[in-house]
C-alpha positions in Angstrom: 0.0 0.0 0.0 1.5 3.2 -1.0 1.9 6.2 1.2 1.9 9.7 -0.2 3.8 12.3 2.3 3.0 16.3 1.3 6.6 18.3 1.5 6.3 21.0 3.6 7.0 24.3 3.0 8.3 26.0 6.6 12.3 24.9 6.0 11.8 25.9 2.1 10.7 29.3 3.9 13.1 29.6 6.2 16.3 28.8 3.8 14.6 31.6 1.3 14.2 34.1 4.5 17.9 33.2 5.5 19.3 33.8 1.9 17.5 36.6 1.1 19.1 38.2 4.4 22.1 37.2 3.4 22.4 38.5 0.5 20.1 41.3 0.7 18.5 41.5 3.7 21.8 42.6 6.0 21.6 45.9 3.8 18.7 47.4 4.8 20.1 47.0 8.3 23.3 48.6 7.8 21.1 51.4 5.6 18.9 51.9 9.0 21.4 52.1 11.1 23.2 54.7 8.8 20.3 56.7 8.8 19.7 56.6 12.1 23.1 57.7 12.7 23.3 61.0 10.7 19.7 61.7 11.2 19.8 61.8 15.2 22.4 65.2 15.5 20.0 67.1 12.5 16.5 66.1 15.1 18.8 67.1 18.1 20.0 70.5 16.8 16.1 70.6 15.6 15.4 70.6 19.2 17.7 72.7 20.6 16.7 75.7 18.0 12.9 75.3 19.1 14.1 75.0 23.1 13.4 78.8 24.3 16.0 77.9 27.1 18.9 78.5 25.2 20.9 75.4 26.9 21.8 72.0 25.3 21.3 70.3 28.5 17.1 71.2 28.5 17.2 70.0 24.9 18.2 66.0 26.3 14.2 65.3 26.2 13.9 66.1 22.5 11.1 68.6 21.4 9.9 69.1 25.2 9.4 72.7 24.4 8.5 74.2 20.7 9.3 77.6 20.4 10.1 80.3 18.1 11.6 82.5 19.9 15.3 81.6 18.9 14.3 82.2 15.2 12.6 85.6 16.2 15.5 86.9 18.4 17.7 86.5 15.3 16.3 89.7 13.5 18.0 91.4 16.4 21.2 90.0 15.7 24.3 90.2 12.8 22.9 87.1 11.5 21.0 88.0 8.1 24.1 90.5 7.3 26.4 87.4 8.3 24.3 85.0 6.1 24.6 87.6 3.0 27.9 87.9 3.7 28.7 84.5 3.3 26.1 83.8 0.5 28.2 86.4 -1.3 32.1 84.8 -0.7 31.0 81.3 -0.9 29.3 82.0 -4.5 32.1 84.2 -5.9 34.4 82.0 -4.8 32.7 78.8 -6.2 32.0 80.8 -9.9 35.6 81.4 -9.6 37.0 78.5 -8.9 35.4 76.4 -11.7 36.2 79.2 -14.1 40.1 79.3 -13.3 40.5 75.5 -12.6 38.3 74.7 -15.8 40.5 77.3 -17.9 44.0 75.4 -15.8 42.4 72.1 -16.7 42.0 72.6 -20.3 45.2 74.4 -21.2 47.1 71.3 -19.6 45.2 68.6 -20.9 45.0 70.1 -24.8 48.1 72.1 -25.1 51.4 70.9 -25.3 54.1 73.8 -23.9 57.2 74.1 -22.0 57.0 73.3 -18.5 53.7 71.3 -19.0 54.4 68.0 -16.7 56.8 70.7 -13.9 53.4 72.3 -13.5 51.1 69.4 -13.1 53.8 68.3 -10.4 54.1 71.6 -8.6 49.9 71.3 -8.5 50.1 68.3 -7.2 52.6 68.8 -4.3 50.9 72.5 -3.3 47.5 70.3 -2.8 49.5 68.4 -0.2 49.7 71.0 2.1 46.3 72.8 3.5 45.9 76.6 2.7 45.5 76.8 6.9 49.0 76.3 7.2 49.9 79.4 5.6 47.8 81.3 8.1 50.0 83.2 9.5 51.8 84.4 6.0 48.3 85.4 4.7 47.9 87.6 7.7 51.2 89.2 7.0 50.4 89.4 3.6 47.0 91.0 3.4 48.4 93.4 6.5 51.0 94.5 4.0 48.8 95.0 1.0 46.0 97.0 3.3 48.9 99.7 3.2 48.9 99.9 -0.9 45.1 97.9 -2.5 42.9 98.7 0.7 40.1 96.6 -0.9 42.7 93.5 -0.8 43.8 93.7 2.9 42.7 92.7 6.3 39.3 93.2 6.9 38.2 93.0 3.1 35.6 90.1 1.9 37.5 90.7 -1.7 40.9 89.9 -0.1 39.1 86.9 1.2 38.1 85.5 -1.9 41.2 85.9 -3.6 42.3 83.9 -0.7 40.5 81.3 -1.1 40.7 81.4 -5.1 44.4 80.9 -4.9 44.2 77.9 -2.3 41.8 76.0 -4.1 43.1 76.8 -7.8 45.7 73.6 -7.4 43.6 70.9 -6.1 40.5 71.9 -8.8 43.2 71.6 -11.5 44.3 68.6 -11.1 40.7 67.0 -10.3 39.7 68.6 -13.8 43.0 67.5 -15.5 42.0 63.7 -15.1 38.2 64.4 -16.0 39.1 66.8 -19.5 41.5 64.0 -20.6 38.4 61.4 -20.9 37.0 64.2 -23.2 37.8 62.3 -26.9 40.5 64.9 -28.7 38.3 63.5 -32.3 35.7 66.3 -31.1 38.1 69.0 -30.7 39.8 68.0 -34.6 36.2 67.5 -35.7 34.8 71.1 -34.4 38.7 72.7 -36.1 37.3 71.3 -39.3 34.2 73.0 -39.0 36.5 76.1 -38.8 36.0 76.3 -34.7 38.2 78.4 -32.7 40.1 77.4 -29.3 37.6 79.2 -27.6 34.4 78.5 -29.0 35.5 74.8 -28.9 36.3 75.2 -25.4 33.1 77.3 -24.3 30.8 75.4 -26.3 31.5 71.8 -26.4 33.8 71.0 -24.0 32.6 72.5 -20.7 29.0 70.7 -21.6 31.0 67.8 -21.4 32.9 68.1 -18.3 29.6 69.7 -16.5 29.6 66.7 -14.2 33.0 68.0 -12.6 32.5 71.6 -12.7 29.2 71.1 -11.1 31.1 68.9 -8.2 33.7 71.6 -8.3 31.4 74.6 -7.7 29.8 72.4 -4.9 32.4 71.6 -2.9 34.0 75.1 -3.0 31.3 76.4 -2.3 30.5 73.9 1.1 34.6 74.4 2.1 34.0 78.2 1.9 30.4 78.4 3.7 31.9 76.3 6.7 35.3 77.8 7.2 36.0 79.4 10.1 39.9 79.8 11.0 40.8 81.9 7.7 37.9 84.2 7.6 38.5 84.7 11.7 41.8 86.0 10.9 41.4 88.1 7.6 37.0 89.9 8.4 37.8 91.8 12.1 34.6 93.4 12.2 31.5 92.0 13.0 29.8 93.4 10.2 31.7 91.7 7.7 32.0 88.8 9.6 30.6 85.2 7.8 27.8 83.0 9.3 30.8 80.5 10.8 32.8 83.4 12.7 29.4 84.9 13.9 27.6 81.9 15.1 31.2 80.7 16.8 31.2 84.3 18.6 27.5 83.4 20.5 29.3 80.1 22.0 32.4 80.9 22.8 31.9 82.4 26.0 31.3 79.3 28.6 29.1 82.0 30.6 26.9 84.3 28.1 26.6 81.1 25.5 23.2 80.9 23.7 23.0 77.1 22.7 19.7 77.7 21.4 20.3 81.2 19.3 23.1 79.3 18.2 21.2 76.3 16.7 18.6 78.3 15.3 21.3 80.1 13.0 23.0 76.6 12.3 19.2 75.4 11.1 19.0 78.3 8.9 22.5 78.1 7.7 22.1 74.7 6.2 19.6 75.5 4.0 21.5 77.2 1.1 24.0 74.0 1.2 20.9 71.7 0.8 19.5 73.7 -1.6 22.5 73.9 -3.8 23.3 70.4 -3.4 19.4 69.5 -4.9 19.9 71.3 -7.8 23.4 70.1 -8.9 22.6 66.7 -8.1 21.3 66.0 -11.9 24.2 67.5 -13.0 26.5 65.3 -10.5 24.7 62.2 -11.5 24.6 62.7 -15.1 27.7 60.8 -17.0 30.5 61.6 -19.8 28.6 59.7 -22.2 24.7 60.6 -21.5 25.8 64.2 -22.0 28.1 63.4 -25.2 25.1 61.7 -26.7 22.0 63.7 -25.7 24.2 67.4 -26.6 
């Protein structure tokens, strides 16, 4: 007599669940945990900018108190003439910086001159060493020039930029170098054919091919400049031509008078033209070589 047994599906199940986590599964952990991670000091600072006591310590319990009064008292404060102020060196200094390390980029990777591979060296040393190291030299140097080009010395938001310009101009280059070299020379020899200049090859073709890496360019000199503090400390001495990093630093310094929660009102604020910029170059980030050498 023959016996018919029905396989059961529970260890089928339970081998799928396992490999699935295994392979999949131990993702979406690590993902959470990630999140969870970077997420918690955003909600925290969150709560301390809506915490009217102005302490970190009453902000532990996290939205016990929802307030505006941090974000009202800073109408009475530097802050909006810091935030312009900043707004206005981080987006000179970012349109400048892809402009001269774009124009750098090319003339090294199309040109062949005299000097050609001692330059790409020098950049690449100079990035070695960070502009804060030179601190003390740009101080001297800008105290100097204040005597001759006022509107390049100490105190100056120009002298700044060209400050920054010339600290970032070798690292830019040589991260463009790399990216115009994948750039296919047949374009440039086809657009000379058509009877196209350096220029007009060079405005009109090949920076909508590199827009990837001037877009990443422009973003991270513009994040370096928003969030740095010990440069623009020494050259702005005035308050009102101090940056959102120097001014928001001055409410916390003092152990006694420090405002925790004026403090993380500004920093809420302050992160919003980073966030902003960073959503709309992140098509441009994203977008290949190839997608933009075949769409145009």
């Amino acid at each position: 007599m023959a016996t018919s047994t029905v396989p059961t599906a529970a260890p089928v199940n339970r081998v799928s669940r396992r490999r699935w986590f295994s392979e999949v599964g131990w993702r979406h952990v690590v993902g959470v945990v990630a999140v969870v991670y970077a997420a918690f000091p955003i909600v925290y600072v969150i709560s301390a900018s809506l915490n009217a006591g102005g302490t970190l310590t009453g902000s532990n319990d996290l939205f016990s108190e929802v307030s505006g009064a941090n974000y009202a008292e800073l109408n009475g404060t530097y802050f909006w003439t810091w935030a312009r102020n900043t707004l206005f060196i981080g987006t000179v200094t970012a349109v400048g910086t892809v402009l001269m390390g774009a124009a750098a980029a090319y003339a090294f990777s199309r040109f062949r001159f005299t000097g050609r591979r001692v330059g790409l060296m020098a950049l690449l040393v100079i990035q070695m060493f960070p502009q804060i190291l030179a601190f003390v030299a740009i101080f001297l140097l800008l105290l100097g020039l204040r005597n001759v080009v006022p509107v390049l010395g100490l105190n100056s938001q120009i002298g700044l930029i060209c400050v920054y310009l010339g600290g970032a101009l070798g690292v830019n280059t040589f991260l463009m170098y790399g990216f115009f070299n994948t750039v296919p020379r047949e374009l440039d020899e086809a657009a000379k054919i058509d009877g196209a200049s350096h220029a007009q090859i060079y405005w009109t073709i090949i920076l909508r091919l590199v827009a990837p890496i001037l877009a990443v360019v422009g973003l991270l000199s513009f994040i370096s400049t928003f969030s740095d503090f010990v440069i623009a400390r020494v050259i702005l001495q005035s308050e009102q031509n101090w940056t959102l990093a120097v001014g928001l630093y001055g409410w916390v310094s003092s152990l006694l008078d420090a405002n925790w929660g004026l403090f993380a009102a500004g920093a809420v604020i302050s992160a919003v033209p980073v966030l902003v910029l960073f959503l709309f170059l992140q098509r441009y980030i994203v977008g290949g070589l190839t997608a933009g050498a075949v769409k145009g």
